[in-house]
Each structure stands twice: as structure tokens, then as C-alpha cells.
N, C-alpha and C positions, 0 to 999 in steps of 0.2 A: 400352137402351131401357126398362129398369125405371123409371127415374127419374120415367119421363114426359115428358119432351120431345119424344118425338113428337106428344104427344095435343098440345100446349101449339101446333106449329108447322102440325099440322093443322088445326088448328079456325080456319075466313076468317070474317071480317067478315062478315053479313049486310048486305045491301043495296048491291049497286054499280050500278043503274041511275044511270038519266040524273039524275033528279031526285032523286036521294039525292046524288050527287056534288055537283048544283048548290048545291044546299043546304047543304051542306058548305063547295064555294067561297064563300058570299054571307056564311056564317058568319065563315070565319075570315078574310073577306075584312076584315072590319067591325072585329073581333078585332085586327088587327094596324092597322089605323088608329086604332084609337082610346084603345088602350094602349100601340102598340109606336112608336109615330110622335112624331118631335118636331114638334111646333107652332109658329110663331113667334109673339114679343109682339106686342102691337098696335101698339107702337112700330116693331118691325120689320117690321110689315105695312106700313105709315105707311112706312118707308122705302124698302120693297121696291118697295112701289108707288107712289112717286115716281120713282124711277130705274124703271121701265118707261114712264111717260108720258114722262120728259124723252127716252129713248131710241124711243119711238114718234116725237116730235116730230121730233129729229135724221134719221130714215130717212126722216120725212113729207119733208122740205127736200130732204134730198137728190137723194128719186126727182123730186119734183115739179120742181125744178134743171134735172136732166138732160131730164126731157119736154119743159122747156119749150128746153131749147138746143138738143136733137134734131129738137122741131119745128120753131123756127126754121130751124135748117139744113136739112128738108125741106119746107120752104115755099120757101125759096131757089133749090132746085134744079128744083124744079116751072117757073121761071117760063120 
């Protein structure tokens, strides 16, 4: 214990309340988006979001498909 590493693994952090942590989180929250993060091109946004609307469109068809064959066939049965 001459060395000193006790003093070194004694000595805490000051500040662990709430709004010290937050703080902290919102930081290195930012931190890691904004340098650690890949971004895509704008071409690839351009494509990424093309393929979500042709893929919204295709689930539109489908669900609206089936409501309208199901009601059909519950209209049917009604009568």
C-alpha cells in the first residue's frame, strides 16, 4: 500500500445524483450519434425510402384485399 493505490481506488466520482447521471446520459448520448454513428448518403436515403413506401403500398393491398374479402364473406352470412 506504499505505492498508493489505495488512495487512487478510494477517491469516487463526486456527483451521482439523478441529474448528474442524466446529464451525463444526454451527453454521451449525443456523443456517440454524432461521431460514432454511420450515416447514410442521400442516395441511400433516396433509396432506403423508396423501398419503405413500395413496401407500405404492398401491406396497404394486401390488408385492404383481405377486409374487403372477409367482409364480403360476412355480409354473406348475415343474410
Amino acid at each position: 500500500m506504499a505505492n498508493g493505490s489505495a488512495a487512487k481506488t478510494a477517491a469516487k466520482p463526486k456527483g451521482n445524483g439523478l441529474l448528474v447521471r442524466a446529464f451525463r446520459f444526454v451527453r454521451e448520448s449525443y456523443v456517440e450519434t454524432r461521431y460514432k454513428s454511420a450515416w447514410p448518403t442521400w442516395a441511400e436515403l433516396r433509396q432506403f425510402t423508396l423501398v419503405v413506401i413500395f413496401a407500405l403500398c404492398v401491406v396497404s393491398l394486401w390488408i385492404g384485399g383481405l377486409d374487403f374479402i372477409l367482409g364480403r364473406i360476412t355480409a354473406g352470412l348475415g343474410h
